[in-house]
N, C-alpha and C positions, 0 to 999 in steps of 0.2 A: 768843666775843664777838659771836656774827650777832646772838643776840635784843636780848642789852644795844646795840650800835649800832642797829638795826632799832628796837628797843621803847621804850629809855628814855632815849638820849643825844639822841634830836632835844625829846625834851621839858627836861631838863636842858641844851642849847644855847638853847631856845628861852628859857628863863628867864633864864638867866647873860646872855645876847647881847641884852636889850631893855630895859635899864636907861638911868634920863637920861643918863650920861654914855655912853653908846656913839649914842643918838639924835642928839647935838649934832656926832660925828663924821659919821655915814650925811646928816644932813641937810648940811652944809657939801661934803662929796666929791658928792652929785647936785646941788649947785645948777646946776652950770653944763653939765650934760647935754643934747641933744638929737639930732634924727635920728631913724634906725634905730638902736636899742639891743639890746645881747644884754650878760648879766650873768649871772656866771661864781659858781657856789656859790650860788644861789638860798635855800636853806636854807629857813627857815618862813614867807618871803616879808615879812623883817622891813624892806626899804629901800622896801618899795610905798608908804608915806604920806609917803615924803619925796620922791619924785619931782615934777618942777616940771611946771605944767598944762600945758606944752604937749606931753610924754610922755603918748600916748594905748595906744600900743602896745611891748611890749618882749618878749623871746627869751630864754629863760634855759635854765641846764644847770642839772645838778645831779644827782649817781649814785645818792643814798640817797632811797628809796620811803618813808621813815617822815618825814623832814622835809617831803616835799612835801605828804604827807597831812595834816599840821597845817597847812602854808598855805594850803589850802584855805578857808578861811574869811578867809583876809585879801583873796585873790584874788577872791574872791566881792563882797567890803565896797569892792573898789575899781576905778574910772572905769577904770583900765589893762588892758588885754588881754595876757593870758599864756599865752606859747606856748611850754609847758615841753619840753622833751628829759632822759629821765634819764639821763645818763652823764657823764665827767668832763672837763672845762676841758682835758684832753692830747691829742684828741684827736674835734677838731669836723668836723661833716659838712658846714657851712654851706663856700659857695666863698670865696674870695679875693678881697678888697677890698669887703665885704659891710657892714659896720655903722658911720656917724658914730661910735659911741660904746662900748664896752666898759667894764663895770664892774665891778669884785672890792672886798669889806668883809671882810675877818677870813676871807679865803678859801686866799687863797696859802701859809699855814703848813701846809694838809691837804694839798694834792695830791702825792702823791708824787714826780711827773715834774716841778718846779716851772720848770725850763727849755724841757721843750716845751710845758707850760704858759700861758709866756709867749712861746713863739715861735708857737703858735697862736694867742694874740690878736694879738702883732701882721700875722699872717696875713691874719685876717677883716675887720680893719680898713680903709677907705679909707684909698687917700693923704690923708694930714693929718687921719686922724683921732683919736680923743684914747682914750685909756686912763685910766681913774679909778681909784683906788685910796685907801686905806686900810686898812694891815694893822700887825699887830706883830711884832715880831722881834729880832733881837739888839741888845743894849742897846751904848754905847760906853764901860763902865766895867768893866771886867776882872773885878771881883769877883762883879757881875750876870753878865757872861757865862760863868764857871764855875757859879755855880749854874744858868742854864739850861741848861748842856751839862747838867748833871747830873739836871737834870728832866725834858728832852725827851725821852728814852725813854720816863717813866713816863707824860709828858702823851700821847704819841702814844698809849699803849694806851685810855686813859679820856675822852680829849677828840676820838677820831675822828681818828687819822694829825698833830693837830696839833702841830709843830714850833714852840717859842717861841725859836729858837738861829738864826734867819735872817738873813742881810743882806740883805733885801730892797732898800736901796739899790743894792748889787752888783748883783746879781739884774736887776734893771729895768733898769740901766744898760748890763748887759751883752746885753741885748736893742735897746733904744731910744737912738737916739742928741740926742732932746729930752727932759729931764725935770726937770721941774720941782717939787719935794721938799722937806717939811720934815719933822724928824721929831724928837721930844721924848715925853718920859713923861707917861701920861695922867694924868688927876687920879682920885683916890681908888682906885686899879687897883695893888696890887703893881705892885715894878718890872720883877721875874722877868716879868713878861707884861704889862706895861705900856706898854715902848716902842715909838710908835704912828712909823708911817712913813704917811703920807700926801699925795700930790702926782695929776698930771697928768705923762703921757708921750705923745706924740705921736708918730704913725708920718711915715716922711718920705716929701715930696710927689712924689718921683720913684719913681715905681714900679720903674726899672729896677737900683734899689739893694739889693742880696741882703744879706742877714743870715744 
């Protein structure tokens, strides 16, 4: 699977993931971004035109060398300065208490470690700083969630480790203890990978609170 993920999945993500209806998500989850930014799954650098002007600078990861080679050219086309790291959102070299703002779009269903994951954003995080997201994951209708139990094997070989059987509600919740969440079926998207969990999690302002 190296060349198909390497060679042909970040061009087949880059198509599938830049349709209007995934734009009107990426643009609503950065509106209200600022700071020091680091953004987690970087991918083909598909959320750079929706970042709001006062983001001049941002930090991103990301483990696959074939998607970062097609954002090249978005990277180039845009005002924001990119200061890439390849490797994966489980396991960041940045210190502790380091970015206003953490961002993940259609990221958290790939990463394997999806808990340290999220205990490493809220790591890098300032007190009281905000975690953005929008992802999809498991549905709350029983019939949806056996067919994605039944697809997430298949998806995770052809879509890059993605997992469509998540509660990312849980998940987040059981990292942050502010979040603030909504989360419903996207429009014209299957529901099998349709339903979109999108909110704002905030770390808390007392540093001396462990998780």
């Amino acid at each position: 699977m190296g060349l198909y993920n390497e060679k042909i999945l970040p061009y087949l993500l880059d198509l599938s993931m830049s349709g209007p209806t995934l734009a009107r998500y990426r643009r609503d989850v950065l509106a209200e971004v600022s700071g020091e930014v680091l953004e987690i799954g970087f991918g083909t650098g598909l959320n750079l035109p929706y970042y709001p002007d006062r983001v001049r600078q941002i930090v991103t990861v990301d483990p696959s060398p074939g998607v970062h080679h097609l954002a090249q050219k978005r990277i180039e086309a845009s005002p924001i300065t990119v200061e890439h790291h390849m490797l994966s959102g489980e396991a960041l070299p940045m210190a502790g208490g380091t970015f206003d703002s953490v961002i993940s779009t259609f990221t958290l269903c790939s990463i394997p470690d999806i808990e340290r994951a999220l205990a490493e954003i809220y790591r890098v995080l300032k007190p009281g700083g905000r975690f953005f997201f929008v992802e999809h994951g498991l549905s709350p209708e029983p019939g949806i969630q056996t067919w994605q139990n039944r697809l997430t094997p298949l998806q995770k070989r052809i879509a890059g480790g993605c997992h469509i059987n998540r509660n990312m509600r849980q998940l987040i919740e059981q990292q942050f203890d502010q979040v603030e969440l909504e989360a419903a079926y996207a429009e014209k998207i299957p529901k099998v990978a349709g339903y979109f969990y999108q909110g704002v999690a905030t770390k808390h302002q007392e540093t001396g609170i462990a998780h």
